[in-house]
N, C-alpha and C positions, 0 to 999 in steps of 0.2 A: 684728538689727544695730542700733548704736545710734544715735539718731537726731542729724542734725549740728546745734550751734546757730551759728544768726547774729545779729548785733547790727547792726540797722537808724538810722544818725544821720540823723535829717531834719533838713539844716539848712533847705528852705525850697522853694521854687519853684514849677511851675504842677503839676504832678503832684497835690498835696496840697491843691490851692486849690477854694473852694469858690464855686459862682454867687452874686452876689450882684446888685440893681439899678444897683450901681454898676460891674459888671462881674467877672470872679476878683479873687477876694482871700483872704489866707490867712486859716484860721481854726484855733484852738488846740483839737488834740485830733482833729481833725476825719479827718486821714489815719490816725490808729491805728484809731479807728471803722472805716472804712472795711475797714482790710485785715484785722480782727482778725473780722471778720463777710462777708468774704469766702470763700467755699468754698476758692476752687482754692488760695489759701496756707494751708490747714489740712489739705489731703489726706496721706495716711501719705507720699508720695513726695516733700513737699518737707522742707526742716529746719523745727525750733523757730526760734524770732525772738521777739526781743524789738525793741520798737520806742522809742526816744530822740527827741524835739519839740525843738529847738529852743526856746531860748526868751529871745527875740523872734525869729521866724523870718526868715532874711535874704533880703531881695530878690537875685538872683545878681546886680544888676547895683551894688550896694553893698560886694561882697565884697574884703576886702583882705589883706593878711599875716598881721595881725591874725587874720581870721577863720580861715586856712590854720593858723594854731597853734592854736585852738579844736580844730578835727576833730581834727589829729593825738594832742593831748593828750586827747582824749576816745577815742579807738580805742587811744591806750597804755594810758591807765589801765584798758580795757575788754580787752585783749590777751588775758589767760592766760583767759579767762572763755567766748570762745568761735574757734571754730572757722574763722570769717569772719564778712568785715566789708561791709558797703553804705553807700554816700552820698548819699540821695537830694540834689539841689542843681538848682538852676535851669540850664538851657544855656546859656544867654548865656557866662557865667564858668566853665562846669562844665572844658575842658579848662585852663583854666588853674589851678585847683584839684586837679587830677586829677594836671598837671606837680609840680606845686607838691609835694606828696604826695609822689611818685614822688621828688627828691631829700630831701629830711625825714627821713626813712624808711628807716636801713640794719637791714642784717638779718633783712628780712620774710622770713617763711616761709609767711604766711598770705594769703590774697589779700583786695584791700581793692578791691570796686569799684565806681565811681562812675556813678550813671543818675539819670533823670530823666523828663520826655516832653514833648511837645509838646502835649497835651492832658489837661487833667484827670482823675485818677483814677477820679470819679463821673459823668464825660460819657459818652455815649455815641461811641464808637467813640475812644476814648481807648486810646493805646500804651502808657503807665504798665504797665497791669496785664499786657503781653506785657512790658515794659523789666525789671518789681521781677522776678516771678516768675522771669524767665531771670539775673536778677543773682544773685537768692537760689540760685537751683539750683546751678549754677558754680560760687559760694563756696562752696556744702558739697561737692561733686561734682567741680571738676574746680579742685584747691588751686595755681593758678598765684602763685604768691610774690609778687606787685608787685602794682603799683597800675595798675588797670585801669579802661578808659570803657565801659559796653555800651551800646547805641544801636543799635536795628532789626536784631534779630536777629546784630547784630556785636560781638565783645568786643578792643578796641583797646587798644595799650600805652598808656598815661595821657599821657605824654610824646609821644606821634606825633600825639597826635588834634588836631584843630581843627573850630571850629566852622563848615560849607562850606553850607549852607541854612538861611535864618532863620525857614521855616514849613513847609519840607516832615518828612515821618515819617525819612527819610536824613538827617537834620539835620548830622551828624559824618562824615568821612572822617581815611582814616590815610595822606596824598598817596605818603611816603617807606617805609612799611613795611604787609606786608598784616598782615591782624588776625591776633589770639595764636587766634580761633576762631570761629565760624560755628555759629550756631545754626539749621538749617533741621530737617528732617523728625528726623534724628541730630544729636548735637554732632561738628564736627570740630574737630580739635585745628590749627593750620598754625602759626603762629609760637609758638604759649604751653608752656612746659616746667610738669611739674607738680613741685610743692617736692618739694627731698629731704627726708628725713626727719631734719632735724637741730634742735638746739633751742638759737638765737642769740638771744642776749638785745636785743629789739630795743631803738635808739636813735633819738630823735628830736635832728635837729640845730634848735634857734630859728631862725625865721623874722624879723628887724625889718625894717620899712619902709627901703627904699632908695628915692635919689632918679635916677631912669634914664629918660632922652630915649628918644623913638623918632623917626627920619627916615625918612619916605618921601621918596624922589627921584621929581623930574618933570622934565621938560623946560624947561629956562629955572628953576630953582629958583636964586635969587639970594643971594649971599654974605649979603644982612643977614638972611633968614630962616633961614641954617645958621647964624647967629653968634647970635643971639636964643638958639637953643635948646642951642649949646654953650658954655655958659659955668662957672665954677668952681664952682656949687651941682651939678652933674651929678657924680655920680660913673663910669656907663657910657651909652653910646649904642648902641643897634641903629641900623641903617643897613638899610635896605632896599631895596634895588638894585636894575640893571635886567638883567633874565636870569641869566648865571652868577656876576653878582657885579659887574657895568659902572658906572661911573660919570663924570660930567663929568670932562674932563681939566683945565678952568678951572684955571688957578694961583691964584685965589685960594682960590675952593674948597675947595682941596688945602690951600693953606695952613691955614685954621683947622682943617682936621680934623688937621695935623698937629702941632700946636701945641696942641691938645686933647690927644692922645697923649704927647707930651711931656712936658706938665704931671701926665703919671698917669690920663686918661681911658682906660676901656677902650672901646674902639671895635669892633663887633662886625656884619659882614656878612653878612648875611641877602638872601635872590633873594625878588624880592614874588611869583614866579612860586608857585605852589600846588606843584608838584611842580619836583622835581631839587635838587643840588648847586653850592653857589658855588665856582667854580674861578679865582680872582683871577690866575692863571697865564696862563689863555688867552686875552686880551689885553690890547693894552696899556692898556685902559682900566682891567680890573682889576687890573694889574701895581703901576700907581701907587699904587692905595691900597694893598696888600701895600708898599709903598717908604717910608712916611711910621708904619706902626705899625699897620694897620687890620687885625685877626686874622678869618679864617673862620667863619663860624658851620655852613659845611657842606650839611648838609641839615633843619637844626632849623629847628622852626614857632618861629615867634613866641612862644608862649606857651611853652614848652620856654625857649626862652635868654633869657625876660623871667622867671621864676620861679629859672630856675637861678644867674642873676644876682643875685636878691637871695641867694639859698641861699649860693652862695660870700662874697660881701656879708658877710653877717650872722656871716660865720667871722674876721672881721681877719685874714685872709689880705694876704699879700705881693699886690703889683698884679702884678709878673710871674708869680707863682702862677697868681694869676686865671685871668689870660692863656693860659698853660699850661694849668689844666683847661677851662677854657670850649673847648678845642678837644679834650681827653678825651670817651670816650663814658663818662662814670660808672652811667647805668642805662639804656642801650638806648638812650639821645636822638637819636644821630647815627646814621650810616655817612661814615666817612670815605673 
């Protein structure tokens, strides 16, 4: 049988970083070495791979639109050439990149998926070499069509994940949906379908920098720190609420967020809770902002309705379009 190829984009992170006196830092060329003189990614059971540097390798925590159109256009124009696709990237930013993808990207048939690790490739007791290996295997082996995160034996919709531990091997959870698959002793298959066998010409939608607030609500958060940051250079706001969607009844409050709506802001509510659904129905705290313009974001992470946001963004889409899809599930993002 013939053997599957995948196409490896390193754009950057600690996986690939090398000791130095001054502490990891990345070094050019340094992760191809590494894997290309590695046994277990040469054995007959894994695919061909070719490996892509970056170049200047991006810190994850520098990453921006900008760079989300990089990968994408580097995986398009690598498309028909192989079989699957991997992302090495840093974790800090990696699910927001991973969302980011996931709308970009119609018509995949091929799986594109995003890892990383928490530890260097060349340390010892480093997860990289369990993270690349189960990512490469999957893209040849089990062809789920989207854009996927793997992370500690877990392969998650791109769009679900976030980043929930900033130094343990679990580093990613998926709060709202469980993983597309499980890598233990066997693969299991639980949320991920494998493509059908059709051949869609993919498209990539541009990605530009949009200008989009985010509010966290606190207790006592006072009208001149919600007016600071809703002003007319915003184009959307995430709002970040308290449980299913609750917020100060304050009238003035109310006021500029409705008066932002007005003027065309999309205003979009997110529960800061890790897990569950915003239901602006079940009180009256969330009733009010449902009353002034303030739309559902559901059960989307952050990084899901901050990436999708530029996505529809960057289309000059109608504001009540917006509005309207931002509450669509276009690729797995929500449960409504």
């Amino acid at each position: 049988m013939k053997r599957k190829r995948i196409y490896i984009a390193y754009t950057g992170g600690t996986i690939g970083m090398k000791k130095s006196s001054r502490g990891y830092i990345p070094a050019e060329g340094f992760l191809t070495e590494t894997v290309v003189n590695n046994a277990e990614f040469n054995r007959d059971e894994m695919p061909l791979f070719d490996i892509h540097e970056y170049c200047p390798l991006i810190d994850s925590s520098d990453m921006s639109p900008a760079h989300w159109q990089l990968i994408a256009d580097d995986i398009k124009s690598k498309y028909q050439e192989y079989d699957g696709f991997v992302v090495l990237h840093g974790t800090d930013t990696m699910a927001y990149t991973a969302s980011a993808l996931s709308f970009m990207f119609e018509n995949l048939t091929k799986p594109v998926i995003v890892t990383g690790s928490q530890i260097p490739l060349s340390q010892l007791r480093s997860d990289g070499q369990v993270n690349l290996l189960n990512a490469m295997y999957l893209a040849a082996n089990y062809p789920i069509a989207e854009v996927s995160l793997f992370f500690n034996n877990q392969l998650f919709r791109g769009n679900r994940a976030t980043k929930a531990h900033a130094d343990g091997f679990n580093a990613f959870a998926s709060p709202n949906l469980e993983p597309l698959a499980l890598s233990g002793i066997s693969i299991q298959l639980i949320k991920g379908q494998l493509s059908p066998y059709v051949e869609n010409e993919l498209q990539v939608t541009p990605i530009t920098p949009q200008p989009i607030g985010v509010l966290y609500l606190y207790p006592g958060i006072s009208r001149d720190v919600v007016k600071s940051l809703v002003n007319d250079n915003i184009k959307a706001l995430v709002l970040l609420s308290f449980g299913v969607g609750n917020a100060p009844q304050d009238p003035e409050f109310l006021s500029v967020l409705s008066e932002a709506s007005k003027r065309g802001m999309v205003i979009v509510n997110l529960t800061q809770c890790l897990k569950g659904h915003v239901n602006m129905g079940g009180y009256a705290t969330g009733n009010a902002l449902l009353n002034i313009g303030v739309i559902s974001g559901y059960d989307m992470t952050l990084e899901a309705c901050l990436t999708k946001l530029h996505y529809l963004f960057s289309q000059k889409l109608e504001i009540e379009t917006i509005r309207h899809l931002m509450q669509d599930d276009l690729r797995g993002e929500l449960s409504r």
